[in-house]
MMTF fields as JSON, N, C-alpha, C and O atoms, coordinates in Angstrom:
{
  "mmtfVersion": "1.0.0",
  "mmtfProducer": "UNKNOWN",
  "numBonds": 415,
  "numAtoms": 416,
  "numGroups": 104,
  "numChains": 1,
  "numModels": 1,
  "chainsPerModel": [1],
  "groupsPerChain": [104],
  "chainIdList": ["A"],
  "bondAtomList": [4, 2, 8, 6, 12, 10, 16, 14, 20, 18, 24, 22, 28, 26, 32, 30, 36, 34, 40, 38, 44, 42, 48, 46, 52, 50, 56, 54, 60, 58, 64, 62, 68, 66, 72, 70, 76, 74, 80, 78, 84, 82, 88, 86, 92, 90, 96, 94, 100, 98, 104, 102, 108, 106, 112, 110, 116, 114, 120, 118, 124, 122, 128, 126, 132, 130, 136, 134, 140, 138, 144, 142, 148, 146, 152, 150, 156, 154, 160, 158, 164, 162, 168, 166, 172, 170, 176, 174, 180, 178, 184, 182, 188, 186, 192, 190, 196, 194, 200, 198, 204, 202, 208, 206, 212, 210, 216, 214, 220, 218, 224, 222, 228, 226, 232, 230, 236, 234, 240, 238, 244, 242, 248, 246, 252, 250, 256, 254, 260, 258, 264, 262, 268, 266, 272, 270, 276, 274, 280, 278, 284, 282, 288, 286, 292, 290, 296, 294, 300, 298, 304, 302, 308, 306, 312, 310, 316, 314, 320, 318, 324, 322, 328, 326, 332, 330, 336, 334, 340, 338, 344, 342, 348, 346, 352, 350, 356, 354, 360, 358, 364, 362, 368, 366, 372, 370, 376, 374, 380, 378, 384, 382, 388, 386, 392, 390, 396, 394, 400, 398, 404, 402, 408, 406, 412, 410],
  "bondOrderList": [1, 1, 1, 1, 1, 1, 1, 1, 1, 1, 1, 1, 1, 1, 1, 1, 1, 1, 1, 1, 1, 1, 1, 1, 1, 1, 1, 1, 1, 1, 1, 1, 1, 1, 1, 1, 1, 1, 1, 1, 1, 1, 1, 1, 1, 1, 1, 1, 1, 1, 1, 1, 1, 1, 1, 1, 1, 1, 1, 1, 1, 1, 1, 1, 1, 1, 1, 1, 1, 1, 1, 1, 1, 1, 1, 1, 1, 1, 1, 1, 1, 1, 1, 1, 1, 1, 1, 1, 1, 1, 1, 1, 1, 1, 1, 1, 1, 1, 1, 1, 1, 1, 1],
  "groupList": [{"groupName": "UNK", "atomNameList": ["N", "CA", "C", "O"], "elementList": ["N", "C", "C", "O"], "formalChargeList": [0, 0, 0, 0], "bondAtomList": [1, 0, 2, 1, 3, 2], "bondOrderList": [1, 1, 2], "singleLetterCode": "X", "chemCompType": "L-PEPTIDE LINKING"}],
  "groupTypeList": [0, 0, 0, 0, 0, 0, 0, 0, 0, 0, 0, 0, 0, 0, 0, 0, 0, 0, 0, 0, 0, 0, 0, 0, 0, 0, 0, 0, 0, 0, 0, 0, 0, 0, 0, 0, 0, 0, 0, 0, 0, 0, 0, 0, 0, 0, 0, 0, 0, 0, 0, 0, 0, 0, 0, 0, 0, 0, 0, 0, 0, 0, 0, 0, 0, 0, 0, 0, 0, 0, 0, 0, 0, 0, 0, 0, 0, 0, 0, 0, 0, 0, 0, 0, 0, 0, 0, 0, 0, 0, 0, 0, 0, 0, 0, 0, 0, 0, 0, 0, 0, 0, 0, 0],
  "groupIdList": [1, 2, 3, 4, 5, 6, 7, 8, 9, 10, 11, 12, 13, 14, 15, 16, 17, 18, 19, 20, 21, 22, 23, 24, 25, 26, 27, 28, 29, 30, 31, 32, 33, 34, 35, 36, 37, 38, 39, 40, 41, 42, 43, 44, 45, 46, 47, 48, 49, 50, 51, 52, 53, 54, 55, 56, 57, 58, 59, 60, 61, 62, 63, 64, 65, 66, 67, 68, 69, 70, 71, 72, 73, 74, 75, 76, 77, 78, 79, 80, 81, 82, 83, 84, 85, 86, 87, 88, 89, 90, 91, 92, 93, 94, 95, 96, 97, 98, 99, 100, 101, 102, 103, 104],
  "secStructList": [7, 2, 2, 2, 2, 6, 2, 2, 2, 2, 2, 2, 2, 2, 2, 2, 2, 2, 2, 2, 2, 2, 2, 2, 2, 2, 7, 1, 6, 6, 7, 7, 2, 2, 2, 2, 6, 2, 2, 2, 2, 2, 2, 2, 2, 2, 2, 2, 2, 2, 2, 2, 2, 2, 2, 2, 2, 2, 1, 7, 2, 2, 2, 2, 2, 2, 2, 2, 2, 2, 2, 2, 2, 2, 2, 2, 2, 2, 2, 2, 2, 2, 2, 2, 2, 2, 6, 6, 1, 7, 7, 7, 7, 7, 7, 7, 7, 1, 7, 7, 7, 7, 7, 7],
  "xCoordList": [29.174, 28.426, 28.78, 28.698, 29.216, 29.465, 30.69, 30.849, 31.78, 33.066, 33.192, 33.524, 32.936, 33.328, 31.941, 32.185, 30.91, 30.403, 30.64, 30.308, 31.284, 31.779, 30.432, 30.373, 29.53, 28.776, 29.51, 29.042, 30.606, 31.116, 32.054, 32.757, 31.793, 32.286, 31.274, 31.275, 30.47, 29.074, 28.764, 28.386, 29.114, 29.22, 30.313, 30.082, 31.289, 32.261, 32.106, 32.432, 31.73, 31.465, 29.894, 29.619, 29.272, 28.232, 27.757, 26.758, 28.961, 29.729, 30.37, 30.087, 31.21, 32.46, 31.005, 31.246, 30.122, 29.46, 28.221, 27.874, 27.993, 27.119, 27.829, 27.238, 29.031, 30.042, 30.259, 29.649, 31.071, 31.543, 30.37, 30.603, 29.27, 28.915, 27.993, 27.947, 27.453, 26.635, 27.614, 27.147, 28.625, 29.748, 29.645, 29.262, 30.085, 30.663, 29.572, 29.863, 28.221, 27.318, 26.882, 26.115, 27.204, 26.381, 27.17, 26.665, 28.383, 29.183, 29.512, 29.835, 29.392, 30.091, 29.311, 28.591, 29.245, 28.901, 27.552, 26.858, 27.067, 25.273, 24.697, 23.772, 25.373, 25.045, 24.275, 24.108, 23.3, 22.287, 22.34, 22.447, 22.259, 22.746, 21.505, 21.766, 20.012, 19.31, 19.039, 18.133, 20.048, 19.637, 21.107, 21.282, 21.761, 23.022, 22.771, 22.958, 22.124, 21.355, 20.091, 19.954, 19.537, 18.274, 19.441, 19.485, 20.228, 21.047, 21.801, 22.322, 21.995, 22.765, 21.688, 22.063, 20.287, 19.465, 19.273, 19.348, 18.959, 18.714, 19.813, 19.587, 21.403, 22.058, 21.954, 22.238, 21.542, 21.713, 20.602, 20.792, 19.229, 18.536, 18.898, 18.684, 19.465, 20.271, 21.081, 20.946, 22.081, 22.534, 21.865, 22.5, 20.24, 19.801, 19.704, 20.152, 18.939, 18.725, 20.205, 20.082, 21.377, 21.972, 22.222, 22.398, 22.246, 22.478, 21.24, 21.451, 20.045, 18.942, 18.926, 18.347, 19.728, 20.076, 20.577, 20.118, 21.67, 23.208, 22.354, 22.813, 21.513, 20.703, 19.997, 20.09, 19.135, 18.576, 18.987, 18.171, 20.539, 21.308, 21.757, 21.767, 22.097, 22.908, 21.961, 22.172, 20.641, 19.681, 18.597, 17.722, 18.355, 17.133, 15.995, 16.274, 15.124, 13.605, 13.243, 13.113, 13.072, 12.017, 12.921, 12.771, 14.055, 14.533, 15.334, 15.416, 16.002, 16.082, 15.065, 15.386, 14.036, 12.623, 12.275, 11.896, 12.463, 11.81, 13.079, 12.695, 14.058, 14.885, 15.147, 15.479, 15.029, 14.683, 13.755, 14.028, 12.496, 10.89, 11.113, 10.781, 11.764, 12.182, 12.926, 12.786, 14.223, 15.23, 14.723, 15.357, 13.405, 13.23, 11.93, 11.308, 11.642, 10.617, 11.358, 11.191, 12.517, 13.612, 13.946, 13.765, 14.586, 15.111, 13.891, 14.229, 12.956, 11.929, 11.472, 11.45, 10.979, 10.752, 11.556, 11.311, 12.588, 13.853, 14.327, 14.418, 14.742, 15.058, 14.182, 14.658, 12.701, 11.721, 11.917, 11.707, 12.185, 12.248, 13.766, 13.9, 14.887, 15.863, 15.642, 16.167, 14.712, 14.408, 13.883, 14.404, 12.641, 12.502, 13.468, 13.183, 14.351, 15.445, 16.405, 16.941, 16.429, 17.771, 16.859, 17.368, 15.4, 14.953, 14.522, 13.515, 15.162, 14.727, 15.628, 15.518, 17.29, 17.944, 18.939, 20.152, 18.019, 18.905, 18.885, 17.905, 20.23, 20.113, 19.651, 19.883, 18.938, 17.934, 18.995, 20.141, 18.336, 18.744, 18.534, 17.432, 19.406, 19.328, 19.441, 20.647, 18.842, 19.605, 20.49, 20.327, 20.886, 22.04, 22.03, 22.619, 21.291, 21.163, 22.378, 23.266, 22.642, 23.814, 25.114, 24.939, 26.151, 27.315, 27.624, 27.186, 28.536, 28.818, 29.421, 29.612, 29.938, 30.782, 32.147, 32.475, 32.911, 34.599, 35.204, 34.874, 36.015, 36.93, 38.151, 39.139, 38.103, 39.566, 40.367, 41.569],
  "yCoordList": [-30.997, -30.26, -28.773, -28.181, -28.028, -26.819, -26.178, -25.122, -27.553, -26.726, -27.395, -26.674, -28.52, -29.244, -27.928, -27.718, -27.486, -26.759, -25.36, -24.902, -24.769, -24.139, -22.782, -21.571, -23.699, -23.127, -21.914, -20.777, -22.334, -21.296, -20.006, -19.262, -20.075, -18.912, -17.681, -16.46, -18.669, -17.519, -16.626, -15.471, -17.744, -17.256, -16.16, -15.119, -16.416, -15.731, -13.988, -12.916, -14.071, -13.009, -12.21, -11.015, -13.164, -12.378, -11.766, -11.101, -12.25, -11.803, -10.345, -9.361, -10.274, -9.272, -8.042, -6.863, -8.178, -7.73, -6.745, -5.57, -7.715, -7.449, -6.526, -5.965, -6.502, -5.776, -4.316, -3.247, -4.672, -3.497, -2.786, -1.581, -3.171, -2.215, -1.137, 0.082, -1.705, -0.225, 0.847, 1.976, 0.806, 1.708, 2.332, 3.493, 1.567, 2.714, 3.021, 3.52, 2.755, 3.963, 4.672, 5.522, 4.602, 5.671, 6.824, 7.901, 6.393, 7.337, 8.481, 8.384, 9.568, 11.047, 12.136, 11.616, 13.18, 14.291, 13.684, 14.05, 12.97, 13.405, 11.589, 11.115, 11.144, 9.72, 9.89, 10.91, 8.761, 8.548, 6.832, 5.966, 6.687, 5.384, 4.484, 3.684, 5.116, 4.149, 3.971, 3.203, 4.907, 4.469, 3.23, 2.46, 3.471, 2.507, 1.456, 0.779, 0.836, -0.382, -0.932, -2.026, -0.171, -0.457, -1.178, -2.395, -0.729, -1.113, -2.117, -2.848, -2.33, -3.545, -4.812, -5.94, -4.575, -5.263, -5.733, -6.946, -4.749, -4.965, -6.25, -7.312, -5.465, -6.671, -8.213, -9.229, -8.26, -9.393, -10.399, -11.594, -9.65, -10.161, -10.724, -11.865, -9.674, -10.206, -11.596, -12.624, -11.35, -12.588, -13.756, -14.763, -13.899, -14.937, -15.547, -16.656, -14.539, -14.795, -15.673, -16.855, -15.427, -15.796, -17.198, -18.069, -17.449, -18.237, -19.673, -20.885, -18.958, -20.357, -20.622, -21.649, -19.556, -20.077, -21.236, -22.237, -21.025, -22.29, -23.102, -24.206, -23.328, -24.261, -24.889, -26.078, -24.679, -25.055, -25.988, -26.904, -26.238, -27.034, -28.13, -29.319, -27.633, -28.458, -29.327, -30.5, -28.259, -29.034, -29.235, -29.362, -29.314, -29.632, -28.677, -27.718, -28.538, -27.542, -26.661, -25.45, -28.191, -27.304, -26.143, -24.994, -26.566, -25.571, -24.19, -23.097, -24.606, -23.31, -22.64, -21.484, -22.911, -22.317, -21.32, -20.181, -21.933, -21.499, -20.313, -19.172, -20.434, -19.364, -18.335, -17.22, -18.59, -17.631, -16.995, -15.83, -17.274, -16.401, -15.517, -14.351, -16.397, -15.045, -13.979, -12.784, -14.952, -13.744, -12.136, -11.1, -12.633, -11.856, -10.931, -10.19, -10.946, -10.382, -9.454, -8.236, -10.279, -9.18, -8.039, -6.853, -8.662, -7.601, -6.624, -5.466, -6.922, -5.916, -5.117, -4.0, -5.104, -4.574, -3.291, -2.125, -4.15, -3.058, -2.105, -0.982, -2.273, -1.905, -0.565, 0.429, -0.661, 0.064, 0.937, 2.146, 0.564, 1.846, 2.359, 3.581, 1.566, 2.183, 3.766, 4.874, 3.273, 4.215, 5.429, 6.444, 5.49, 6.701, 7.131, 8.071, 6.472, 7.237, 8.121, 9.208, 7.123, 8.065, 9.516, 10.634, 9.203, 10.438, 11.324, 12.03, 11.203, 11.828, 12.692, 13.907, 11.529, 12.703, 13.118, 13.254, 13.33, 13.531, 15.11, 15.719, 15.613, 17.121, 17.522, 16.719, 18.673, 19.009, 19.076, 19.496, 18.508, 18.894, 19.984, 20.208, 20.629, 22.279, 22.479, 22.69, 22.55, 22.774, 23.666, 24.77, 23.632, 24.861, 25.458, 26.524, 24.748, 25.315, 24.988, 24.448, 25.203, 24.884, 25.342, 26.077, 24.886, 25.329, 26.56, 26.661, 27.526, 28.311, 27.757, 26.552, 29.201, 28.517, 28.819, 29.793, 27.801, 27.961, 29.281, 29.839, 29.323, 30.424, 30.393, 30.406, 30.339, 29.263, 30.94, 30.997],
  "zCoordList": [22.931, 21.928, 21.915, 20.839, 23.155, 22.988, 22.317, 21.705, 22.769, 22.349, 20.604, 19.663, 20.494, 19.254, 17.796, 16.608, 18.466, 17.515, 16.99, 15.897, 17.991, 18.177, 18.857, 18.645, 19.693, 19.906, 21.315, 21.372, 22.302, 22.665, 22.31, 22.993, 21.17, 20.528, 20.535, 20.691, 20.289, 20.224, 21.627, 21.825, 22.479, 24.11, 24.331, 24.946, 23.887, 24.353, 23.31, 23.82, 22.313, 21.709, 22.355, 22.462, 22.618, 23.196, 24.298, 24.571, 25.011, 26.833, 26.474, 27.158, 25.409, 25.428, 24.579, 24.842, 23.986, 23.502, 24.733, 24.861, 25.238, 26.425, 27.574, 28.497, 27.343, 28.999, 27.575, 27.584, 26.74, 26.347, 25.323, 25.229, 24.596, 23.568, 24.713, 24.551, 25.607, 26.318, 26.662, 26.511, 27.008, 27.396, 26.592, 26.733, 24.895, 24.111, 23.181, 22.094, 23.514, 22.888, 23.524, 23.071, 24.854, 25.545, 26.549, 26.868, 26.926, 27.393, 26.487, 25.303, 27.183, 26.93, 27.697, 28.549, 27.671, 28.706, 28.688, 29.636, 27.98, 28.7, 28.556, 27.897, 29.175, 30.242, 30.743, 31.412, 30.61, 31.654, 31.927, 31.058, 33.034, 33.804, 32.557, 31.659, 33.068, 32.574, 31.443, 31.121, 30.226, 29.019, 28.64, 27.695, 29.616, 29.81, 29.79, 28.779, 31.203, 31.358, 30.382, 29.836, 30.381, 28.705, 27.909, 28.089, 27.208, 25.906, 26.278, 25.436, 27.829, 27.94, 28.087, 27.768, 28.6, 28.335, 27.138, 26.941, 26.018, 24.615, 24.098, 23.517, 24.721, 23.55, 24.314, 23.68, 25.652, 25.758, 25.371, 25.145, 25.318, 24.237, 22.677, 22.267, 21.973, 20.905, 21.135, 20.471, 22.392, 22.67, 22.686, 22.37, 23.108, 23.569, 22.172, 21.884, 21.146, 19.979, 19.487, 19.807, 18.887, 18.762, 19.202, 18.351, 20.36, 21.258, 20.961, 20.987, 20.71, 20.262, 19.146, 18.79, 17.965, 17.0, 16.854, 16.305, 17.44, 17.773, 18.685, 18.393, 19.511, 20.314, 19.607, 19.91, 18.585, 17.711, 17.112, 17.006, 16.383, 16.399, 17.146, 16.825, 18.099, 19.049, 20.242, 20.55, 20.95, 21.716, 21.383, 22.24, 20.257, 19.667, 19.541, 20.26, 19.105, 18.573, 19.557, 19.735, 20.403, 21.674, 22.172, 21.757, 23.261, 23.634, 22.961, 23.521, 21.361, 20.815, 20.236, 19.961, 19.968, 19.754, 20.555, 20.285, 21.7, 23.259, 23.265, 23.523, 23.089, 23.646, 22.662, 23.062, 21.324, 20.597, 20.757, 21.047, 20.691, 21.195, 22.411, 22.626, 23.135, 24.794, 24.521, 24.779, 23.628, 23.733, 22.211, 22.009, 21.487, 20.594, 21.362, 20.601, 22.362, 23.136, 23.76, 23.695, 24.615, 25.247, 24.413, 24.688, 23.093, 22.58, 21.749, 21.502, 21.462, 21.135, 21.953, 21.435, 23.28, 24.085, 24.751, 25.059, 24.784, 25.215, 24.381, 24.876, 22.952, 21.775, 21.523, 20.973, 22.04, 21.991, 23.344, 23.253, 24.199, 25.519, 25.07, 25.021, 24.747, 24.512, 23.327, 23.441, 22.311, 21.477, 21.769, 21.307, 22.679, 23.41, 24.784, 25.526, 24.908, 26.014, 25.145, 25.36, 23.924, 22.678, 22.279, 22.209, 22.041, 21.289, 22.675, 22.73, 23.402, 25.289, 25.369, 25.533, 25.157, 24.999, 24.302, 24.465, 23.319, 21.629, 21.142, 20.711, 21.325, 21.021, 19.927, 19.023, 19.523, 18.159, 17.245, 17.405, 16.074, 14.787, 14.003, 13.502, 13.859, 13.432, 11.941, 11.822, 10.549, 9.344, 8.925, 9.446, 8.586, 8.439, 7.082, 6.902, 5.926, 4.829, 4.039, 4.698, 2.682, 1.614, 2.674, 3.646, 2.368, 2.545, 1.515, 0.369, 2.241, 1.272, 0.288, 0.127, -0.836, -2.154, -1.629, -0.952, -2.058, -1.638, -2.713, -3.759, -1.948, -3.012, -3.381, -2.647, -4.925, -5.002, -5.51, -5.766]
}
């Protein structure tokens, strides 16, 4: 059931998803480990979601039901602390007013 549905695809995208997207939203001078780990929490929630989607299918109600509801708790929860770590440490927004006029 996994390989003929192509339900490990979903796996394998949601592995490479889970290792690399926390890296590349959160690295640059002002890293913080734990808003690192939050976001890698978050997507693997997403993953689960995904994942009971395609279960839903393949193992029947109960258990993709069940793993959707977890994995949409995960990712709400987290999604939400991730949000106050971004606005923690999110440099101010300054207006700057019109751009000048060019001069041709």
């Amino acid at each position: 059931d996994v390989l003929m549905t192509g339900y490990i695809a979903i796996i394998f995208i949601a592995g490479g998803l889970a290792i690399l997207h926390p890296f590349n939203a959160n690295l640059g001078p002002d890293e913080k480990q734990d808003r690192t780990l939050v976001n890698a929490i978050m997507v693997s929630g997403i993953a689960m979601i995904t994942t009971g989607i395609a279960a839903l299918l393949t193992q029947g109600l109960a258990a993709g039901l069940l793993q959707l509801i977890i994995g949409f708790a995960i990712w709400f929860y987290f999604f939400r602390m991730y949000y106050r770590l971004v606005k923690r440490d999110a440099s101010a927004v300054v207006g700057t007013g019109l751009l000048p006029p060019t001069v041709q």
